[in-house]
N, C-alpha and C positions, 0 to 999 in steps of 0.2 A: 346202686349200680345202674348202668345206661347199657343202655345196646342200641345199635343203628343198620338202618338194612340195606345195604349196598347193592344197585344191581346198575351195570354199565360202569363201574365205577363211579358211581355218584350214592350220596347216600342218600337214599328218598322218605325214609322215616325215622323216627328220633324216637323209643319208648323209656321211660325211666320205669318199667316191669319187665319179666320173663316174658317176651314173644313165644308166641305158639310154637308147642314141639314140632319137628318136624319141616317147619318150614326153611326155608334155605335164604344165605345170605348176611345173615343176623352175625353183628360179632360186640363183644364189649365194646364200652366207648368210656372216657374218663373224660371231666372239661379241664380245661388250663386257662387259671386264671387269673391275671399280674394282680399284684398286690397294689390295688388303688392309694394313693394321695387324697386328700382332702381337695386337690383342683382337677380331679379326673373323672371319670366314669367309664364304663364298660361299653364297647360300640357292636356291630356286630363282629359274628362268627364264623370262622370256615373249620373245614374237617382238613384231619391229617389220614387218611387212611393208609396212607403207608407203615404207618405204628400200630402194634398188638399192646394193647388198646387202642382201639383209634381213636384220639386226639381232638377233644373239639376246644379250639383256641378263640377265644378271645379278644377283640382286638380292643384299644384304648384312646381315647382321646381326650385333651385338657376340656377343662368347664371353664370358659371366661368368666371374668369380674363379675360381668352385667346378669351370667345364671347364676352363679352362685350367692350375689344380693336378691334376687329373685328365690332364692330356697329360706334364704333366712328373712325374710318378709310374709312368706308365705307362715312360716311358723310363728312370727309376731302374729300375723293376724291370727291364726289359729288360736293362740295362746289368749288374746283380748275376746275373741269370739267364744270362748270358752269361760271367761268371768260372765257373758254377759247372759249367755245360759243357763248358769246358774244361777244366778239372781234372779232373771225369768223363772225357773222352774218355782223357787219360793212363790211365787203369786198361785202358785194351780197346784202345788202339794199339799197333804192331808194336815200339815200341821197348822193352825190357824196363828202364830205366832210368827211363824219365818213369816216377814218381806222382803220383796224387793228391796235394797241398799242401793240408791243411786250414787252416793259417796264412793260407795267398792268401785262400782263402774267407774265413775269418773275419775278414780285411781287408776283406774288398770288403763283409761285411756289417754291419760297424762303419759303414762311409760309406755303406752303403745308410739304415740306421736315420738316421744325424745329418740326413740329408739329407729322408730323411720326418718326422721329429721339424722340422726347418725348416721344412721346405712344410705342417705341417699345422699351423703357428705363422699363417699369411701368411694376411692378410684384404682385402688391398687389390691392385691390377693394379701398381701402383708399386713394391708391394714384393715382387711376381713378375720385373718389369720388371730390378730389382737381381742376379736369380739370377747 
């Protein structure tokens, strides 16, 4: 549950707990919030105070091409920078058998390129849509 504390008609604070007894002002508040697409995100917020609940809404706006290659690049790398850790960790862990695999890595960095080499082909949301 939310509550928010209205004073002037403006709402000046936002608690997601029970505000202090007693003090004046404080009324529920619920958020509203559209059901995203895959080429959206959440923007900012205003209040409805005129609704019991008051209403805190959401506003929405598209993600172009160029962020949304930017989100899924970001997770290539994460995904290749995560082989390459743990290959690293075999050199410093307890077991005297794991090594390093620079074969793994340079698997995992073959599909990291093809996969950048793709995404930086892609100019349309459709053909992100297809990954």
């Amino acid at each position: 549950m939310l509550f928010v504390k209205i004073v002037n008609n403006e709402v000046t604070q936002v608690w997601d707990t029970q505000p202090p007894a007693g003090e004046s002002g404080w009324k529920s508040a619920i958020e509203v919030r559209p059901v995203l697409t895959s080429r959206q995100q959440y923007t900012e917020h205003s209040f409805d105070i005129t609704k019991d609940p008051v209403e805190i809404v959401w506003g929405v706006r598209e993600i172009s091409v160029d962020e949304r290659k930017g989100q899924y690049a970001s997770r290539y790398k994460a995904a290749f920078q995560q082989v390459v850790n743990d290959e690293m960790r075999k050199e410093v862990d307890e077991f005297p058998t794991t090594q390093y695999d620079a074969a793994v890595v340079d698997a995992a960095r073959v599909e990291f390129e093809a996969k950048m080499t793709a995404l930086a082909a892609i100019t349309t949301h459709e053909e992100l849509d297809a990954l």
